[in-house]
Structure formats: C-alpha cells, structure tokens
C-alpha positions in Angstrom: 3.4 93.7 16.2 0.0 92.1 16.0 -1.1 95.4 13.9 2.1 95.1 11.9 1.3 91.8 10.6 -2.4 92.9 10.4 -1.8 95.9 8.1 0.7 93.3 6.1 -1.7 90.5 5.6 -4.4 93.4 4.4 -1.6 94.7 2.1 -1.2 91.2 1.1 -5.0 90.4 0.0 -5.2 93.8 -1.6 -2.2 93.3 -4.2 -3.8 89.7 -4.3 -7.3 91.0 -5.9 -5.4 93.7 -7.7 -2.8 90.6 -9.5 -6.1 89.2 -10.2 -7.6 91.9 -11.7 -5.0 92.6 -14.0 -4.5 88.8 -14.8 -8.4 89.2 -15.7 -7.8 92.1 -17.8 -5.1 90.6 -19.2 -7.4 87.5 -20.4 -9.9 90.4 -21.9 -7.5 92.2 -23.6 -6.0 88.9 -25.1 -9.7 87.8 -26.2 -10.4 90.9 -27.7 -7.0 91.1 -30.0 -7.8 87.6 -30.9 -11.6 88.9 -31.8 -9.6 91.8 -34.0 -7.3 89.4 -35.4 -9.9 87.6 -36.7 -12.1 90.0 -38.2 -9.1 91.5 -39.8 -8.9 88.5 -41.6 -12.1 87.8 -42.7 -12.4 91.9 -44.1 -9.2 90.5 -45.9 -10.8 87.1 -47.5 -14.0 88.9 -48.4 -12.2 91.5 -50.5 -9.8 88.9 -51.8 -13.0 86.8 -52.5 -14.9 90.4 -54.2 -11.8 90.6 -56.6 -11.6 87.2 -57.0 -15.5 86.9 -58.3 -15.0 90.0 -60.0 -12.5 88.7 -62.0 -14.4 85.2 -63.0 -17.1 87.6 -64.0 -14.9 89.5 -66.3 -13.7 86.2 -68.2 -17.5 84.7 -68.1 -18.2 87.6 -69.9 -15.1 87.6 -72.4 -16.0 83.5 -72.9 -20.0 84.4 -74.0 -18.5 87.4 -76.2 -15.9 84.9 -77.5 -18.9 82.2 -78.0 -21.1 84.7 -79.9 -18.2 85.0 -82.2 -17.6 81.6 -82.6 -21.2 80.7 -83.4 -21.6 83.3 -85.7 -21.7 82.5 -89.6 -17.9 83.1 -90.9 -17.1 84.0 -94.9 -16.8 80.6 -95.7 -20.0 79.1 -94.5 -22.0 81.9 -96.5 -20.0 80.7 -99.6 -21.2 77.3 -98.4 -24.9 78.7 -98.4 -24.8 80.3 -101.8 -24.3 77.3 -104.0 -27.8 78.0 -106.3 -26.5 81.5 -106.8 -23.1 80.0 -108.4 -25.0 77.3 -110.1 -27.4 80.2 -111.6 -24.5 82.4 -112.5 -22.7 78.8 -114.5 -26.2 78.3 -116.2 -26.3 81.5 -117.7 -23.0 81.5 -118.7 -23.7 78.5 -120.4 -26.7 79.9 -122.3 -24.6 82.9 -123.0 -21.8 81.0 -124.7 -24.7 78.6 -126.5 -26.7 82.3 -128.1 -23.6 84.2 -129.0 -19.5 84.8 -128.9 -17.9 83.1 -126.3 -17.5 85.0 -123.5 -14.4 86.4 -122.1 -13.1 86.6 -118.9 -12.2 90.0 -117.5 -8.6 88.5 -117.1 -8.3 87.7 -121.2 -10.5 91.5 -121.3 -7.9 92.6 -119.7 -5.0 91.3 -121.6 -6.7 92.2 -125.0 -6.6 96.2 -124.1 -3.2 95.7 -123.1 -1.9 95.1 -126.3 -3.2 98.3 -127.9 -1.4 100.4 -125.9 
C-alpha cells in the first residue's frame, strides 16, 4: 500500500506541474491576444488617421484654390481701374460734338435705318 500511495502522490505532483503549465500557457496566450488586440487597433487608427489627414489635405487645397479666386481682380474692379479711359472716351466726345454734328448713338443709328425699310 505504501507504493500505492507513492505512485499516487507522484501522479499527484505530475498533474500539479502539468495544471501549472497550462495555467502558464494560458496567461501567455491571454497576453499575446491582448498584444494582437492592440495592434489591431492601432493599424485601425493609423489608417483612420491616413484618411482623415488625407481628406484635410484635399479641402486645404480646395480653400487656397478658392482663396486664389477670391483675391483675383473680378469685372467690376477692372471697371473700377479704368476710369481715365472713360473720362478720355467723354472728352472726345465732347470735342466731337463741339467741331461738328452731334453725334448719335448707335441706339438712335439704329432706329434711323429702321425706318427706311
């Protein structure tokens, strides 16, 4: 009986260290899904963040185009610029009706020739 409870005890300690492996295991395993877990989601945020800073690019670029626009010179601030060329134009108008017949604008022109036809 003395070996009986011998070859138990042995039997006992082995299962004992083989529980404790698999307990340690166990940990490991459970670390490294935790590691996994975790890079998975930083892969996730960094191409989240990629498409994120890709789009901020995309509208930096659309507000400088949009700026460029806006700070170009529009129609009517040329019209604003050209002031001496109208006041030029009026001047020899002026001389124009002062040396001969008055002069006719192509709207009354255009009136006289329709009443010939």
């Amino acid at each position: 009986m003395a070996t009986e409870i011998e070859n138990l005890r042995v039997r006992k300690e082995r299962l004992k260290d083989e529980l404790q492996t698999e307990e340690q295991k166990e940990k490991s395993l459970q670390e490294d899904i935790e590691v996994l877990e975790e890079k998975i989601e930083i892969r996730d945020l960094e191409k989240k963040l990629e498409v994120e800073r890709e789009s901020v690019k995309q509208l930096e670029s659309r507000k400088s185009e949009l700026q460029d626009r806006w700070n170009q010179p529009t129609q009517d601030t040329k019209k604003d610029e050209e002031p001496e060329e109208q006041s030029s134009q009026l001047a020899v108008n002026v001389e124009a009706t002062n040396n001969s017949e008055p002069i006719q604008s192509d709207e009354q022109n255009a009136q006289k020739k329709r009443r010939f036809f």
